[in-house]
C-alpha positions in Angstrom: 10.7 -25.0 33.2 9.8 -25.4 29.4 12.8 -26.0 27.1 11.1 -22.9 24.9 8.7 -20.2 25.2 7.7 -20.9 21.9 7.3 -24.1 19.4 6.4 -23.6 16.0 5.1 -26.4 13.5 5.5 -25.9 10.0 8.7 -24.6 8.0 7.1 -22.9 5.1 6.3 -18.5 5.0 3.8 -18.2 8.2 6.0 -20.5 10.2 9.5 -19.1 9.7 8.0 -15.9 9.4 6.7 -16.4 13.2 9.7 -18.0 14.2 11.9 -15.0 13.0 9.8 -12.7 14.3 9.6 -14.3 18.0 13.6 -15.1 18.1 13.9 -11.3 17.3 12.1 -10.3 20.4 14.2 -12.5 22.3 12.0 -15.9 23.3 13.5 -19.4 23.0 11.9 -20.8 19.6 12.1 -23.7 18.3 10.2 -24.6 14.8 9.7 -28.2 13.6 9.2 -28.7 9.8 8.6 -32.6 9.0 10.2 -32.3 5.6 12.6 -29.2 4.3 11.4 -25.4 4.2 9.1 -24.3 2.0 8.4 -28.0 0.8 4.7 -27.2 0.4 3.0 -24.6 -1.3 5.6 -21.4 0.0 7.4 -23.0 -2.9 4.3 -23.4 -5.4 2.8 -20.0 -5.1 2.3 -17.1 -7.8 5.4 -15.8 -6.4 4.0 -12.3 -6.1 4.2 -9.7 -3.7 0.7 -8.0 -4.4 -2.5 -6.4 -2.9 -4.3 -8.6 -4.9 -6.6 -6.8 -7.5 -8.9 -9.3 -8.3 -9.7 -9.2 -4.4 -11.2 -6.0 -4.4 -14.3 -7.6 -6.6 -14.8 -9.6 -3.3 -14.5 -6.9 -1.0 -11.8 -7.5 0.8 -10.8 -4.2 1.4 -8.8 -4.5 4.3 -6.8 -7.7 3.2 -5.3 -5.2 -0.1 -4.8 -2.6 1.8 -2.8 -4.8 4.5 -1.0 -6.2 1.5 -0.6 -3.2 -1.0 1.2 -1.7 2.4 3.6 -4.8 2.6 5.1 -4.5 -0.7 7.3 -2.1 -0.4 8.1 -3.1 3.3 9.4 -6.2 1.8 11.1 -4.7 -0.9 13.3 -3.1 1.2 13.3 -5.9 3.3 14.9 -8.0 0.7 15.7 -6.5 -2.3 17.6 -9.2 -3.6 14.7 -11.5 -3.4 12.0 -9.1 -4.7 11.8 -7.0 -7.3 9.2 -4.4 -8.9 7.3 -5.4 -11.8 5.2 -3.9 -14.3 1.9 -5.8 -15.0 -0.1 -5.1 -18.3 -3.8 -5.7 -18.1 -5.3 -6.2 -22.0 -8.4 -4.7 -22.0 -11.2 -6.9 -23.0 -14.6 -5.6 -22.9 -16.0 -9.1 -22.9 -14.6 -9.9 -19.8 -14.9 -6.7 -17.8 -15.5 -3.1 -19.1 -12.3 -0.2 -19.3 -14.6 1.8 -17.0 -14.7 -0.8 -14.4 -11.0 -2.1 -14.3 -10.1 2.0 -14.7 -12.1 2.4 -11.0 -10.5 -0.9 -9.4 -6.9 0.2 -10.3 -7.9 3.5 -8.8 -9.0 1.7 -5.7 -5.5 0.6 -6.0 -3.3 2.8 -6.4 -5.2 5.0 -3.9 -5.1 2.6 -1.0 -1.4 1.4 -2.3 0.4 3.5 0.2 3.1 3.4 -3.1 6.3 5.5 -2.2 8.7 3.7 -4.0 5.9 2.0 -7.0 4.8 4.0 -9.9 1.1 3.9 -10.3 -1.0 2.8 -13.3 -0.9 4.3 -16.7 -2.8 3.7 -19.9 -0.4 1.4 -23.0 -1.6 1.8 -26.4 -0.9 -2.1 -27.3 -0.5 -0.7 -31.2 2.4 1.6 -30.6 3.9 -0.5 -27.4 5.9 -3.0 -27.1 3.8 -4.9 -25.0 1.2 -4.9 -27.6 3.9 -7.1 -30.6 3.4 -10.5 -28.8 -0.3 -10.1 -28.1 -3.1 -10.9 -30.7 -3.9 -7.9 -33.2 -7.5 -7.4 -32.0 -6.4 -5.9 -28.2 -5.4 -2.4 -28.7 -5.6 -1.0 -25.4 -4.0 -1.8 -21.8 -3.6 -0.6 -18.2 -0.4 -1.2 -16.9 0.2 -1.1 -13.1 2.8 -2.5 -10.5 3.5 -5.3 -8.0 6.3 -7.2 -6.9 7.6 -10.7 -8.2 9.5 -12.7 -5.5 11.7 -15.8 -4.4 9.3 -17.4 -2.3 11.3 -20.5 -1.9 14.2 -18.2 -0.2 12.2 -16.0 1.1 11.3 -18.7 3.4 14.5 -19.9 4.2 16.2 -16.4 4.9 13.7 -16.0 7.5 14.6 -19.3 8.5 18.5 -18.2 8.4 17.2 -15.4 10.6 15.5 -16.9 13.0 18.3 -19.3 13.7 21.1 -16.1 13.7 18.6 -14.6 16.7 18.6 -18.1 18.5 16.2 -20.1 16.9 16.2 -24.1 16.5 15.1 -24.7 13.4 15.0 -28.7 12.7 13.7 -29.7 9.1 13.3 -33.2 8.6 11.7 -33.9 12.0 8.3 -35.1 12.5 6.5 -34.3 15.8 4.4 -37.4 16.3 3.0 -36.4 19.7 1.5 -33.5 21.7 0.8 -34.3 24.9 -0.7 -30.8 26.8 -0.2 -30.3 30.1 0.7 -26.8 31.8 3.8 -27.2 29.0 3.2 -29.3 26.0 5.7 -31.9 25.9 6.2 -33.0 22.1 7.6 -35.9 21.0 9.8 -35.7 17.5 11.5 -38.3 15.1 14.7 -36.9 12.8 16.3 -39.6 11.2 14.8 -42.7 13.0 16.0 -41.0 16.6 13.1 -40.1 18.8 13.2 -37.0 21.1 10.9 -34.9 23.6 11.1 -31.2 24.2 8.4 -29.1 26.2 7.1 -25.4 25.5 5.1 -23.3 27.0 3.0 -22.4 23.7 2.2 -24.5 20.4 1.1 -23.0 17.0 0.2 -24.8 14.7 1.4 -23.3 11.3 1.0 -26.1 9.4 -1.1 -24.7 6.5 -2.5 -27.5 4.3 -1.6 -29.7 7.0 -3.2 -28.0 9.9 -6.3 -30.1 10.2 -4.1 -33.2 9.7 -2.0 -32.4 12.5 -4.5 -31.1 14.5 -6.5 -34.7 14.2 -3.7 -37.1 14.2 -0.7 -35.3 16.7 -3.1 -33.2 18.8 -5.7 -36.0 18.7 -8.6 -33.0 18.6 -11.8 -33.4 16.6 -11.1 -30.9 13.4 -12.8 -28.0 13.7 -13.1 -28.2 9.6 -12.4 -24.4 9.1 -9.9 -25.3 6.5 -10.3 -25.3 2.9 -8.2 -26.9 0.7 -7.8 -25.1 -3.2 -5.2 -26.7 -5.2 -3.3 -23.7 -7.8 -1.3 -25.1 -10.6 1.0 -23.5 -12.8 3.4 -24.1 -16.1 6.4 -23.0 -17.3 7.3 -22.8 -20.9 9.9 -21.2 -22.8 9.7 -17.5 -23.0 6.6 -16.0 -24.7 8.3 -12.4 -25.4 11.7 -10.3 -24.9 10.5 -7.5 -22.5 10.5 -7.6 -18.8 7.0 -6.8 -18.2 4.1 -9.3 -17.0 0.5 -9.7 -18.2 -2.4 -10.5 -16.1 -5.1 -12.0 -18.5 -9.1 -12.2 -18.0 -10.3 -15.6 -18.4 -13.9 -16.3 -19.6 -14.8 -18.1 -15.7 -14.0 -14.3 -14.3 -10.4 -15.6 -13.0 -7.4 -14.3 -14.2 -4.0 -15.5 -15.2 -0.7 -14.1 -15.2 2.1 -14.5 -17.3 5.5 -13.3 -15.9 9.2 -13.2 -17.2 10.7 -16.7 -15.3 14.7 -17.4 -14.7 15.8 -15.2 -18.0 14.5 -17.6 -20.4 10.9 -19.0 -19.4 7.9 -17.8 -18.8 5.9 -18.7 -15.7 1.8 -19.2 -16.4 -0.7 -19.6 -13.3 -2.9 -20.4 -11.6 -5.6 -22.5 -11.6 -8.4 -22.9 -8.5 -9.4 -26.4 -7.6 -10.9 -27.8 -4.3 -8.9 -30.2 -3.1 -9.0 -33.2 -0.9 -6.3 -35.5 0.5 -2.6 -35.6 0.9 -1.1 -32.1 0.3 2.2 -33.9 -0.6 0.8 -35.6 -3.5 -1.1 -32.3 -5.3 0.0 -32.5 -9.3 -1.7 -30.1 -11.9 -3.6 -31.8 -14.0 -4.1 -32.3 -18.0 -7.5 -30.2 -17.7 -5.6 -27.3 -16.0 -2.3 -27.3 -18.3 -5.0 -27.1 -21.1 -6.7 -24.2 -19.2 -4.1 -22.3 -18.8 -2.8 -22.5 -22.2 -6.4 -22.1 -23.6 -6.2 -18.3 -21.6 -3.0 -18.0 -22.9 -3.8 -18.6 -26.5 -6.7 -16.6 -26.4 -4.6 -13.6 -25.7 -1.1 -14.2 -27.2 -0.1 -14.8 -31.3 1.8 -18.0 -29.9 0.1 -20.9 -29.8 0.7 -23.3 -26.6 0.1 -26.3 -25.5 0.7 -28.9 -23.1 4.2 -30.4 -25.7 5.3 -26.8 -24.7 5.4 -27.1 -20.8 9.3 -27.8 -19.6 8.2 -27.9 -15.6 4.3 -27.9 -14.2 3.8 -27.6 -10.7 1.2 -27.3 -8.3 0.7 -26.7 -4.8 -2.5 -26.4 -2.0 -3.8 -23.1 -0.7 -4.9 -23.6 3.1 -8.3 -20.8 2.9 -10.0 -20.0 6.3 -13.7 -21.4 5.0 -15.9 -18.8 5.2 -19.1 -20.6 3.5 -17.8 -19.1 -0.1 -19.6 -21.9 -2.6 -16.5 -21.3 -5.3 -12.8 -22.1 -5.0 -12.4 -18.3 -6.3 -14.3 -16.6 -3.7 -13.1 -18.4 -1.2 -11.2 -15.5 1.5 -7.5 -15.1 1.4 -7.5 -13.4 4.4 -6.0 -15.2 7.6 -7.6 -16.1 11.0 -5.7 -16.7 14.1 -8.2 -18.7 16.7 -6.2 -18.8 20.4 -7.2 -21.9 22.5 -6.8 -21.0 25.9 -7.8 -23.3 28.7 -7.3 -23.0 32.6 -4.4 -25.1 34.0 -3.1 -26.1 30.4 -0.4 -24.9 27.6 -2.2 -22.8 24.9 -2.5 -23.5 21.4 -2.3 -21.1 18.2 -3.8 -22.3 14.9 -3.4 -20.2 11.5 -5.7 -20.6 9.3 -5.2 -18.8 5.8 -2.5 -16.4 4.8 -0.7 -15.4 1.7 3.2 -15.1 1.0 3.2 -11.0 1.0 1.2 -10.5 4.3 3.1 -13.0 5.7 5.2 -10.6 8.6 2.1 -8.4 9.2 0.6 -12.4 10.4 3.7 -12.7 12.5 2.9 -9.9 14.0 -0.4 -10.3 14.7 0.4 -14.0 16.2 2.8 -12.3 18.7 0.4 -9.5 19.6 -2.4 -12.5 20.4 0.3 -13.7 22.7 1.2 -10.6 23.9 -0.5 -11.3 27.2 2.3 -13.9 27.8 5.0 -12.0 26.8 4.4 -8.4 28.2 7.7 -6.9 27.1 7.9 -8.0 24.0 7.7 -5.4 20.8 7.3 -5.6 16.9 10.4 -4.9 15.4 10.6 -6.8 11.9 8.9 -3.2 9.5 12.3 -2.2 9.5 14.6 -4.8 9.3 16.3 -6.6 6.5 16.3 -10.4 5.4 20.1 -11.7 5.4 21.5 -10.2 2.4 19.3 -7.1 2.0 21.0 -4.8 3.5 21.6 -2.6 0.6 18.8 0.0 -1.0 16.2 -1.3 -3.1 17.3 -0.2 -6.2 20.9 -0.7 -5.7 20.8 -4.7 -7.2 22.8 -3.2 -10.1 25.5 -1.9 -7.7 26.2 -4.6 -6.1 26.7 -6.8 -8.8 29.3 -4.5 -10.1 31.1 -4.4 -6.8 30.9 -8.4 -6.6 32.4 -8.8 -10.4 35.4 -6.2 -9.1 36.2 -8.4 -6.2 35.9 -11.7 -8.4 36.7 -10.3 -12.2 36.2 -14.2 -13.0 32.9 -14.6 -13.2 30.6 -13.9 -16.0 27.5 -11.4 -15.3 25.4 -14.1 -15.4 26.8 -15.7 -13.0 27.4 -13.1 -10.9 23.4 -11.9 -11.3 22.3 -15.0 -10.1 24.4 -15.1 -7.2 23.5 -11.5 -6.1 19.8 -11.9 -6.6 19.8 -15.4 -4.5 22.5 -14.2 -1.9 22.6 -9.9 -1.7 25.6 -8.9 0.4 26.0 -12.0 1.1 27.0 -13.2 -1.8 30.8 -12.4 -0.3 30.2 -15.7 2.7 29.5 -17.8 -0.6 32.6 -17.0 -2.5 34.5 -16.4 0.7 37.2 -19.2 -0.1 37.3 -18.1 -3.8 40.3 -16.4 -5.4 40.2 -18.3 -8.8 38.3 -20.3 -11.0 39.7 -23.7 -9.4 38.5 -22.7 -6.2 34.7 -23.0 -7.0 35.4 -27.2 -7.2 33.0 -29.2 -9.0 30.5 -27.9 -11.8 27.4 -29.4 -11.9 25.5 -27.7 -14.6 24.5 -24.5 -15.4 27.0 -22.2 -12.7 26.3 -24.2 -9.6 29.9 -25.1 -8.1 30.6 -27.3 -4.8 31.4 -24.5 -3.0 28.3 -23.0 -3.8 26.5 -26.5 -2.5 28.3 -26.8 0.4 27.2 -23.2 1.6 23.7 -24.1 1.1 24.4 -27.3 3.2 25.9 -25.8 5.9 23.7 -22.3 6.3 20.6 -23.0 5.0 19.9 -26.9 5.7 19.9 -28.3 2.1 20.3 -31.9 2.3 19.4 -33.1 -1.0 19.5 -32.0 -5.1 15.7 -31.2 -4.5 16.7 -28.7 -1.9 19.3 -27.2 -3.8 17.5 -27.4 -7.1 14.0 -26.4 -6.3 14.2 -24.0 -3.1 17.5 -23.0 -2.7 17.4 -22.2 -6.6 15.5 -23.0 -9.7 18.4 -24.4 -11.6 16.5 -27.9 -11.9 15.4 -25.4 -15.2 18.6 -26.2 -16.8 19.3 -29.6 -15.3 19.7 -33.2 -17.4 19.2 -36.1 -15.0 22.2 -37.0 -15.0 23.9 -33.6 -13.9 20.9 -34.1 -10.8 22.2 -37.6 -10.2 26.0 -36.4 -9.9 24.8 -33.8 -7.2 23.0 -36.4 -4.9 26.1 -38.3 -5.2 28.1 -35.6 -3.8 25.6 -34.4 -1.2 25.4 -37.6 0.4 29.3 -38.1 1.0 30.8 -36.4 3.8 31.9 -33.0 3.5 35.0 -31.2 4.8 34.7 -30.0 8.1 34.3 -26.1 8.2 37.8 -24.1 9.5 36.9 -22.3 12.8 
């Protein structure tokens, strides 16, 4: 008998997402990530929960629609972690005509299945605020909504999930060997320490690495479905006081957002660039900084440029190739090809995918193995991420309740801890009745006994981890602040009480 029913490579959105979802139904799942969650580009995207309007000029009808449903599932999913936002589209008739970006956010709206969204209006950019940062000449908007999300935690609270519902979930473990038989017995290194456990299914949800692994683990011949498009983006201090975003038409037909970042940035992407090579080693270039700010500048009254970036980052889209000639066309819908053979363990590959359609993919993964799990039932529509059990809208609420049982902290604090935690902001500060308690402070508000939660619940083992995925308080961080942290993650912690 196989060890599990189910092992999953690749720790970032598909692969936890597939994990949680499987562990939920009951099957023994174990998911192998060789470096920590969201690493790659769940960490590097957009960040946006959205149909995707820009899609709809490709035709992909049914991926927006699919998507445009999933917003608000996830919303209420996670409300901590997502939020609505309000994007405002300048009209520029150069670009494309009101008439034509009117129809598309009809299209929309219409296919939005909104119950919880408001729908697009027209902004005068004279009267508006929106209108004081941009340049004089744009005097007319559309202004519609999407989400903005954690993507970084988003991944690992489906992680945390998985593992609550019986999941293994090792990060830091490489699986060096697949060797298929009627189980596939994989070999894995954590640490320098080898290990072997068998399954009775493989999927490979290794995104930009699928291909690799498929070729160098599997030892098959690539099947080269998989595109590689590199997205960049930059962060600079912020560009303007309200809380909406912009989503700007650039003169190559793509467009660029620019949405409120952390309180006191502004986050600027992306770019679209074939890529070839490592994944790991994807940086944005000077010629895409410069794009970027060129779109930016062509649109706002402050002038950018690359002196004015404090963090750049970029990560690699895995497309399904569909024969698209341009980066920009390329699909972002998702294929799931099942290799069945007689006598032998199957193997799922996912190909594609984008962070909001990421637990309608889960489901669809378990429904192509539904064959081998006959009982088995969707269950995730309804159910919330740890920490988001509380209404959409209630954010406020609970950060009021969480300053009334600790009247110490500062909002700020407190915000942060409830957008990054939810309801379970109370296991974080569960040992912490006064100031003293919190230990060490590294910079910004990030305390020991914040770091060691994150250790022991959510598999951070270094500053990166804490820094970059667990948070985005690397923002605010000197190196030598980052330097004190790895000192105390690497020394041995306290064992937990029972």
């Amino acid at each position: 008998m196989a060890d599990f029913d189910l092992a999953v490579v690749g720790g970032g959105i598909n692969g936890t997402g597939i994990a949680r979802d499987a562990a939920g139904r009951g099957l023994r799942v174990v998911l192998i990530e060789q470096n920590d969650l969201a690493s790659g580009t769940s960490s590097a995207s957009s960040k946006l929960i959205h149909g995707g309007l820009r899609y709809l000029e490709h035709g992909e009808f049914r991926l927006v629609h699919e998507a445009l449903r999933e917003r608000e599932v996830l919303l209420r999913a996670a409300p901590h972690l997502i939020r609505p936002i309000r994007f405002v589209l300048p009209i520029n008739e150069a670009r494309r005509s009101a008439t034509l970006l009117r129809l598309g956010l009809l299209v929309y709206d219409w296919i939005g299945w909104r119950k919880i969204l408001p729908g697009t209006r027209e902004v005068d950019l004279v009267t508006d605020a929106a209108g004081l940062p941009l340049k004089a000449r744009f005097h007319h908007a559309f202004e519609y909504s999407d989400c903005f999300a954690d993507d970084a935690r988003l991944v690992v609270l489906n992680a945390v999930d998985a593992a609550e519902r019986g999941a293994v979930i090792r990060t830091r473990t490489r699986c060096v060997r697949a060797e298929r038989g009627d189980v596939w017995r994989l070999v894995l290194i954590a640490h320098g320490q080898r290990d072997v456990v068998s399954a009775r299914i493989l999927i490979n949800a290794a995104g930009a690495w699928n291909e690799i692994f498929a070729e160098t683990v599997l030892r098959q011949e690539p099947a080269r479905r998989l595109r590689l498009d590199k997205g960049s983006h930059i962060v600079v201090r912020r560009l303007y006081e309200h809380d909406r975003a912009y989503i700007l038409q650039a003169a190559d037909g793509r467009v660029v957002f620019a949405i409120p970042f952390e309180g006191e940035f502004t986050l600027i992407g992306t770019t679209d660039q074939v890529f070839t090579g490592d994944p790991s080693m994807a940086l944005p270039t000077g010629q895409e900084i410069d794009y970027l700010c060129q779109v930016v500048n062509e649109y706002f009254r402050t002038e950018l440029g690359a002196a004015d970036v404090v963090w750049a980052f970029a990560g690699v889209r895995s497309l399904y190739d569909d024969g698209a000639r341009k980066a920009q066309d390329v699909g972002r819908d998702y294929e799931l090809i099942l290799d069945e053979r007689y006598g032998e363990a199957p193997l799922l590959t996912v190909y594609g995918g984008k962070i909001t359609t990421y637990r309608r993919l889960a489901e669809q993964v378990l429904a192509r193995l539904r064959h081998f799990f006959p009982h088995s039932r969707p269950w995730t529509a309804k159910s919330h991420l740890p920490g988001g059990d509380f209404v959409y809208d209630g954010i406020e609420t609970l950060v009021e309740r969480t300053r009334r049982g600790w009247p110490f902290l500062n909002v700020e604090h407190t915000q942060r801890l409830v957008r990054a935690y939810g309801t379970r902001v109370e296991r974080v500060l569960d040992k912490v009745s006064r100031m003293d308690d919190f230990g060490t402070w590294f910079g910004a508000d990030l305390t020991a006994a914040e770091v060691r939660y994150l250790m022991r619940k959510e598999w951070a083992q270094t500053a990166d981890d804490v820094l970059w995925r667990r948070s985005k308080l690397g923002l605010r961080f000197s190196p030598a602040q980052v330097e004190a942290l790895e000192r105390f993650i690497a020394q041995p912690q306290p064992a937990t009480p029972p």
